[in-house]
TIDRENGU-934558 format. One line per 10 residues: number of its first residue (from 1); for each residue x, y, z of N, C-alpha, C. Coordinates in steps of 0.02 Angstrom, whole numbers, plus 32768, in hexadecimal, padded with zeros to 4 digits. Example, Ala and Ser with C-alpha at 12.3 -4.5 7.8 and 13.67 -1.06 7.14 Angstrom:
1 = 8294 7EE4 8186 8267 7F1F 8186 8294 7F5B 8186; 8282 7F90 8162 82AC 7FCB 8165 8285 8002 818A
This chain:
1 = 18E5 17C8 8C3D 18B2 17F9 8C4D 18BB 1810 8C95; 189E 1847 8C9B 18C5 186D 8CE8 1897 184C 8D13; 187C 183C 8D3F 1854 1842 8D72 1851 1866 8D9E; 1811 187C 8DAC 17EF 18CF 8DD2 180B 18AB 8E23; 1832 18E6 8E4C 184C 18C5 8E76 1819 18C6 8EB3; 1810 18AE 8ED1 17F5 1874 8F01 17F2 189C 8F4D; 17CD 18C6 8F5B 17D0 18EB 8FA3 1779 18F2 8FB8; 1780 18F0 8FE8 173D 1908 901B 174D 193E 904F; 170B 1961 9050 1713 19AB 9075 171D 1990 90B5; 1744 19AA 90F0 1748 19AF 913F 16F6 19A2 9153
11 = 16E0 1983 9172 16A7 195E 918E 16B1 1959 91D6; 166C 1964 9210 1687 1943 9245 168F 190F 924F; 16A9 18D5 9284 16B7 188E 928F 1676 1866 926B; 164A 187E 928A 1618 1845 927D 160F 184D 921C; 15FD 1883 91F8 1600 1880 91B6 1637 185E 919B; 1671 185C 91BD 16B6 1845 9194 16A8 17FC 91A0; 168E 17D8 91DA 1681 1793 91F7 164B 177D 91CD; 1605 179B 91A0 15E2 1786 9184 15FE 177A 9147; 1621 17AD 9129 1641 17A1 90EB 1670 175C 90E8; 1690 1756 9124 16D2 1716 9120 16A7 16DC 9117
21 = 166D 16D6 913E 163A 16A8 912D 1630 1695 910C; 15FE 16C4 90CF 15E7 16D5 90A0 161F 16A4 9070; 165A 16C8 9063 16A2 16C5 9030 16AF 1664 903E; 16B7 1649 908A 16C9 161C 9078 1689 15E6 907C; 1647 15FC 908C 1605 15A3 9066 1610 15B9 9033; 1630 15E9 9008 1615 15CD 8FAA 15C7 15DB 8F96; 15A1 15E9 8FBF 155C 15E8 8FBF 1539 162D 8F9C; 156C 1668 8FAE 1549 16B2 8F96 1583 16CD 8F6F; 1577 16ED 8F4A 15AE 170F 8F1D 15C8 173E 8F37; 15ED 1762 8F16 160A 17AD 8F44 15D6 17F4 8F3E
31 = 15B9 17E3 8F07 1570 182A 8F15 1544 181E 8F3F; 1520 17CC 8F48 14E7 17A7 8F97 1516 17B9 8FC5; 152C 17AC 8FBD 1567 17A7 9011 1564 180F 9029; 156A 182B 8FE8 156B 187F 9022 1531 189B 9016; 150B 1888 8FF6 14C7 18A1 8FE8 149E 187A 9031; 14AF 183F 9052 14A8 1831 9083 14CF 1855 90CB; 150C 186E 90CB 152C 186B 90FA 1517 18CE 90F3; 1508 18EA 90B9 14F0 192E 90BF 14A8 1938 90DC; 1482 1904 90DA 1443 18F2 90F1 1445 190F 912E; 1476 18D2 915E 147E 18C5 9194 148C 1908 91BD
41 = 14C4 191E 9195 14F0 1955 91BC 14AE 19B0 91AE; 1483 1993 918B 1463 19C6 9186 142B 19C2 91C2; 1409 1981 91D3 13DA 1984 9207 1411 1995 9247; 1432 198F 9267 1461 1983 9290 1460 19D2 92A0; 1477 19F5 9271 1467 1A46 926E 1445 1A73 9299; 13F9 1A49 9264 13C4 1A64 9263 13AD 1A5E 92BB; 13B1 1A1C 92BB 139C 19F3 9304 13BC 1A3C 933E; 140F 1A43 9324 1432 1A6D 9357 1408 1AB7 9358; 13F2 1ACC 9326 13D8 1B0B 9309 138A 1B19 9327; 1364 1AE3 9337 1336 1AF7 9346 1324 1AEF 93A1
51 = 135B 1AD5 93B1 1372 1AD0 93FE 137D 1B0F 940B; 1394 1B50 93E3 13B2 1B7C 9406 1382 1BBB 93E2; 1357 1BC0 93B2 131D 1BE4 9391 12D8 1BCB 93A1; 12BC 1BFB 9392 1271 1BF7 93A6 124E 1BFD 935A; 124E 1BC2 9330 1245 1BC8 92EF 1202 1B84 92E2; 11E8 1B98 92C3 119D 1B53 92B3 11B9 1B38 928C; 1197 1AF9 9296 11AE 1AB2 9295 11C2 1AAB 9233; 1179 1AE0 9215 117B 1ADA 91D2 119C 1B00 91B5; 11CB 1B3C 91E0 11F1 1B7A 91B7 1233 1B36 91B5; 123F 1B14 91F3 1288 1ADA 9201 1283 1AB6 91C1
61 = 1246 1A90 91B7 1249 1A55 9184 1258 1A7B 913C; 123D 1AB4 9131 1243 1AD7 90FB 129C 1AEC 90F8; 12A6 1AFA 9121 12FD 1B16 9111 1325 1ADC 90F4; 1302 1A9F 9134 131C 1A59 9130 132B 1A3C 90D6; 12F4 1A36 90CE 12EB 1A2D 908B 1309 1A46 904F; 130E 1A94 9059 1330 1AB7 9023 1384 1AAF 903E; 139A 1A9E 905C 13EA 1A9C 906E 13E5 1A4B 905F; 13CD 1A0E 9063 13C1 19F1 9039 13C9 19EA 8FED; 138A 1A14 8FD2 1392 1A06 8F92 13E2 1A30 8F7A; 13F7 1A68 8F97 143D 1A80 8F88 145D 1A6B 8F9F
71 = 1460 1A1B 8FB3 14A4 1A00 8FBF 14B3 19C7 8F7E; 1468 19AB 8F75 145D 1980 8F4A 147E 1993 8F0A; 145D 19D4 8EF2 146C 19FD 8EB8 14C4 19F8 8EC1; 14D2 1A0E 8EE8 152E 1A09 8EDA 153C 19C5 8ED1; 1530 199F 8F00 154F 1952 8EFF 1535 1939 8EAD; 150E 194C 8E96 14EF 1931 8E5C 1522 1954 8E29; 1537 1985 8E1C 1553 19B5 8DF0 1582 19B2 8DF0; 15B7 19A0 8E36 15F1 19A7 8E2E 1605 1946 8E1B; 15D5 1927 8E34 15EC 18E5 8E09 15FC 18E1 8DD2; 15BF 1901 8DA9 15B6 1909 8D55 15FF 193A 8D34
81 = 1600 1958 8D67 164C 198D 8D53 1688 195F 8D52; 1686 192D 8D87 16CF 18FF 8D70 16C3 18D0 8D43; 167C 18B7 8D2C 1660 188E 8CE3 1699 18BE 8CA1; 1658 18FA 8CA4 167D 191A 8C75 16CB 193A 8C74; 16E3 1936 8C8E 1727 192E 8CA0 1745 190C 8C7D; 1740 18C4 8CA9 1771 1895 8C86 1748 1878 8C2D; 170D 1885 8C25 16F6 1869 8BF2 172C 1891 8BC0; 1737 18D2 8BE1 1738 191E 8BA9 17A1 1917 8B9F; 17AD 18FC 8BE3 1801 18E6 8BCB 17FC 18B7 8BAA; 17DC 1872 8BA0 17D9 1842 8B6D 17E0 185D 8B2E
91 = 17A8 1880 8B26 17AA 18B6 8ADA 17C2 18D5 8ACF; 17E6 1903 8AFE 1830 192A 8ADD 1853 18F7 8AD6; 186B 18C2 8AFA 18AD 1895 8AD9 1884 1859 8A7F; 1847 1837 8A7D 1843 1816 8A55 1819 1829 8A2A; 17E3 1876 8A17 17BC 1899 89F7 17E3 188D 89BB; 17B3 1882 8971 17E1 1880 8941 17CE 18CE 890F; 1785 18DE 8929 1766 1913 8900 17A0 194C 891F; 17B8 1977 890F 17C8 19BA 8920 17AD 19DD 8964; 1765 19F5 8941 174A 1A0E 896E 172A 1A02 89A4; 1722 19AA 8998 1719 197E 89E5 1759 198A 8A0C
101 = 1776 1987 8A09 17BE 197C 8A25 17C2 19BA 8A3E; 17B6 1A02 8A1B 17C0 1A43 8A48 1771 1A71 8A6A; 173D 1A35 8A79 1710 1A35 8A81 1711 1A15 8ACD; 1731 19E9 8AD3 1752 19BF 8B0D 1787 19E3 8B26; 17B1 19F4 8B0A 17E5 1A2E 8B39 17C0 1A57 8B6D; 1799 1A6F 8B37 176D 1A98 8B5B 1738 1A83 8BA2; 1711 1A61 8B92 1702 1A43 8BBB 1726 1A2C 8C0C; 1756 1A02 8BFF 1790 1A04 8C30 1785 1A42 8C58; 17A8 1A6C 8C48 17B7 1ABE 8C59 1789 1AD0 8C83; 1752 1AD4 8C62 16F6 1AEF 8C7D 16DB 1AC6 8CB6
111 = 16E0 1A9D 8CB1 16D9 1A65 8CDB 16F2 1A71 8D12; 173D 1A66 8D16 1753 1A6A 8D4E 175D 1AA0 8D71; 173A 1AE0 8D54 174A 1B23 8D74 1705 1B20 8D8A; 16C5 1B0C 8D6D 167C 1AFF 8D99 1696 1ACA 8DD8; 169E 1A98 8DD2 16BD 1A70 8E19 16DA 1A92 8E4C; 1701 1ABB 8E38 1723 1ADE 8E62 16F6 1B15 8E82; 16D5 1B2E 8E56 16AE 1B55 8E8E 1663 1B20 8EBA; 1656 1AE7 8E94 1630 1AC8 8EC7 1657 1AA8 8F04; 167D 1AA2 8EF3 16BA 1A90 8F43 16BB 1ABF 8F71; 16C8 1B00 8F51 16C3 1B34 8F6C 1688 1B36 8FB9
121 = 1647 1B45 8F73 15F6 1B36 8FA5 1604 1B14 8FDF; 1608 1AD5 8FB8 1611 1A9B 8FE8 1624 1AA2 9031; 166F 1AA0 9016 169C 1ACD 9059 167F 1AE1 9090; 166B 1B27 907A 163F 1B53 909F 160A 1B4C 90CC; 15C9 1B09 9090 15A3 1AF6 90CC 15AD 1AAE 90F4; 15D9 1AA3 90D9 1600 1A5E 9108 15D3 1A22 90EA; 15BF 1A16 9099 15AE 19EE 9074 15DE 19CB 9064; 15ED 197D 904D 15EF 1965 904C 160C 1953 8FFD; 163A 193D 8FD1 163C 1939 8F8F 163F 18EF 8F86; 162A 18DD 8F52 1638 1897 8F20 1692 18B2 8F0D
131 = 16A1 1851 8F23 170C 1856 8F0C 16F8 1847 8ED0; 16CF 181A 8EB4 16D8 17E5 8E7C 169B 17E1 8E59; 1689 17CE 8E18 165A 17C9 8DF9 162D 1781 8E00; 1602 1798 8DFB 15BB 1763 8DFA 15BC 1733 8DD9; 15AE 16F6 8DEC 15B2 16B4 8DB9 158E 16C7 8D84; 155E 16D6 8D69 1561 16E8 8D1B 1576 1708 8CFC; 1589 175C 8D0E 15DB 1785 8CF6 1602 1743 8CE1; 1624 1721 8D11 1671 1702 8D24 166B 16E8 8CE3; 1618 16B8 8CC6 160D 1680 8C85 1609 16A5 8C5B; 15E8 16E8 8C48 15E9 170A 8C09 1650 1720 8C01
141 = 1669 1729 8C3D 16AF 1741 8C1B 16D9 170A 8C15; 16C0 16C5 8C2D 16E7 1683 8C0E 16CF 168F 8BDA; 1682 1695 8BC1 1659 168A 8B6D 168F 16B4 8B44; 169D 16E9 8B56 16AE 1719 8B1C 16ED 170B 8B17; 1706 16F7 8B52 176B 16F2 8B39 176D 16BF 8B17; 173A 1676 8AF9 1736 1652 8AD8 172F 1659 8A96; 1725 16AA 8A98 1719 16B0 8A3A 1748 16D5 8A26; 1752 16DF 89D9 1788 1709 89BB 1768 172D 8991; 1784 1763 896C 1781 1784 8916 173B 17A0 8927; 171C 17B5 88FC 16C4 17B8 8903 169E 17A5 8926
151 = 16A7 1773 8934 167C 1744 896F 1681 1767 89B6; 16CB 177C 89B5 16CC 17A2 8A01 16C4 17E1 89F3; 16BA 17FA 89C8 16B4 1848 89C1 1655 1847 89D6; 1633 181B 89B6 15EB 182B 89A8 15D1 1822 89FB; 15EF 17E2 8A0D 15F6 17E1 8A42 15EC 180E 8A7F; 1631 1820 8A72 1637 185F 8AA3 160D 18A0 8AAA; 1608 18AE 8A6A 15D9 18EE 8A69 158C 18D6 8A79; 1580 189D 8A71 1535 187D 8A8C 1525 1899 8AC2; 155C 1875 8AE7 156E 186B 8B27 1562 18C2 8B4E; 1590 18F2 8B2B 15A4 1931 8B3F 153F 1953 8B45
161 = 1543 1948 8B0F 14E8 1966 8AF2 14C9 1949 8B35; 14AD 1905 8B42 1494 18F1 8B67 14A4 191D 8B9E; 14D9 190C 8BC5 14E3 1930 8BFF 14D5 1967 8C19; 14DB 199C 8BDD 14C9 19DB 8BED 149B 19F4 8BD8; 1471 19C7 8BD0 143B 19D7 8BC0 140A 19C9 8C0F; 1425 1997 8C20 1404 1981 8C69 1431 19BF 8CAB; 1479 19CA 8C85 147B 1A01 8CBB 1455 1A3F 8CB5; 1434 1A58 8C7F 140F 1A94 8C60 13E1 1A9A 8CA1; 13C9 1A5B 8C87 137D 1A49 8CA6 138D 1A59 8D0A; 13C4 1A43 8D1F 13D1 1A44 8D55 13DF 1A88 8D63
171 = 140D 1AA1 8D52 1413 1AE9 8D68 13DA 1B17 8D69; 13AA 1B12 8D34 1383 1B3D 8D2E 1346 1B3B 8D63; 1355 1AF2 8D9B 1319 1ACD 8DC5 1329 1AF1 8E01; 137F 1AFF 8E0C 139A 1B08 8E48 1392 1B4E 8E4E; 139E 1B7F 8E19 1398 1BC6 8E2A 134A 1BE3 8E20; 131D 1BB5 8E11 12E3 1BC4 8E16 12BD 1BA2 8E5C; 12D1 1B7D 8E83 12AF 1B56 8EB8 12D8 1B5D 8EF4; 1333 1B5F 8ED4 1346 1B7A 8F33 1344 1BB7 8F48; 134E 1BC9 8F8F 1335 1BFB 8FA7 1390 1C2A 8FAA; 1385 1C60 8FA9 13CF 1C90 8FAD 13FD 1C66 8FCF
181 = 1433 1C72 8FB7 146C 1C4E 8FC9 1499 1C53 8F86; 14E8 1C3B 8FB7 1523 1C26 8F96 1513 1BE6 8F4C; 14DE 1BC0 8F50 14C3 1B80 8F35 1499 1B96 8EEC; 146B 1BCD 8F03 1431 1BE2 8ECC 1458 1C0F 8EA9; 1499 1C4B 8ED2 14C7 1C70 8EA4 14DF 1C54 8E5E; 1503 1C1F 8E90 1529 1BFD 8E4E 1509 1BE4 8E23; 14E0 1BB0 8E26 14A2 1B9D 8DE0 149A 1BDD 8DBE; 148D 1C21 8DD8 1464 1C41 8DB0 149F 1C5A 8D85; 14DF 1C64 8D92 1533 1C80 8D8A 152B 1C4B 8D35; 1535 1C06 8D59 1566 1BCD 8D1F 1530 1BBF 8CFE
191 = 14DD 1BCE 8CFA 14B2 1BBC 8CD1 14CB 1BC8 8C8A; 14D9 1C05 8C73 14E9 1C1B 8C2A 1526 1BE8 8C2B; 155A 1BE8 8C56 158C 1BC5 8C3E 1583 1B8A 8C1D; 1559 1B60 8C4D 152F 1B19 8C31 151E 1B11 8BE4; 14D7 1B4C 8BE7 14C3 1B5E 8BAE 1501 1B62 8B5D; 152B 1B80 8B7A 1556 1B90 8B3D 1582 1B4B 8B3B; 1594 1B2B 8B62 159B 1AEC 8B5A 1578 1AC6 8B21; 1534 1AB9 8B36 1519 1A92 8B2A 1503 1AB5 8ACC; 14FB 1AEF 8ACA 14F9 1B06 8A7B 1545 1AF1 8A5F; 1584 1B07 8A83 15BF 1AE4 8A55 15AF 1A95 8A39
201 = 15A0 1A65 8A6D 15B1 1A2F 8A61 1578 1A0A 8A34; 152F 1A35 8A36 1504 1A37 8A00 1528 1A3C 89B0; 154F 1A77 89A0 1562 1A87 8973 1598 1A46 895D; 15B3 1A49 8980 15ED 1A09 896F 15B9 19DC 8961; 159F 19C3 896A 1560 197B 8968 1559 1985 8936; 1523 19BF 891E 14FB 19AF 88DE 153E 19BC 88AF; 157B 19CD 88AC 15A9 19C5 8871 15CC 1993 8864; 15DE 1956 889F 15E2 190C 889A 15B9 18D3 8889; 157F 18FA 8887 1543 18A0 8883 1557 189D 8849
């Protein structure tokens, strides 16, 4: 199985020094670790930003917050994008149904062209990405490479349903609650994409149970 390769965006010293931290106690995963270190690098900003503007205290906390929750929203999304990834190369190589198997191609593909534009974001506002998946990702894709035939097909598409169903729910939170930006664009862009996702892999479901 391929593994999603392993990079973090250019950071200044101190973000790259929290992360090395972070990476070697074992203590935070790779989404805590930049959802923290985007935290950081966002007050740091702000702190610089209101040194040099004449802005109230509650317009600061308010920006604060929403560049926040749109950092979260990526670090959260683009994790789930290398889940579904590697879940979705498992199933192109061991899918036994047909249309699981080119259901997962697919997937792959979609996936990694949404990543790519959250890297993109990222980039731009000097956020922070997850290298590696979350200790419960990491156990559901030991769970599933443990099964074969049917078992991994039902599996998988569980799995697929679930997910995008919680990304539905997410996208539709981010382009309704963040404020203009590169962040609320894109949710509002890959929402249908999601959506049509999540009706394919419906369809595949109810023709395997």
């Amino acid at each position: 199985m391929k593994i999603f390769s392993k990079k973090y965006l250019t950071l200044p010293g101190t973000a790259l020094l929290l992360l090395s931290m972070g990476c070697h106690s074992g203590q935070k995963d790779s989404s805590a670790i930049a959802d923290s270190t985007n935290k950081a690098q966002i007050a740091a900003t702000d702190s610089a930003n209101k040194a040099q503007i004449s802005s109230s205290d509650s317009s600061l906390k308010a920006s604060k917050s929403l560049k926040e929750d749109a950092s979260k929203f990526l670090v959260k999304n683009y994790e789930s994008g290398i889940y579904e990834i590697q879940l979705s190369e498992l199933a192109a190589t061991n899918a036994l149904d047909p249309d699981v198997k080119n259901l997962a191609i697919n997937m792959v593909a979609a996936h990694k062209a949404i990543n790519s534009r959250i890297s993109a974001i990222a980039a731009s506002a000097n956020f922070l990405l997850p290298a590696a998946l979350n200790a419960d990702h990491q156990k559901s894709l030991r769970d599933l490479g443990k099964l074969t035939g049917a078992d991994f097909d039902k599996k998988y598409i569980n799995t697929i349903v679930s997910g995008h169903e919680n990304a539905v729910s997410d996208y539709k939170d981010a382009y309704k609650n963040l404020s203009e930006g590169d962040t609320r664009t894109f949710a509002g862009e890959t929402l249908p994409k999601i959506e049509d996702h999540l009706a394919m892999a419906k369809k595949v479901k109810d023709r395997i149970k």
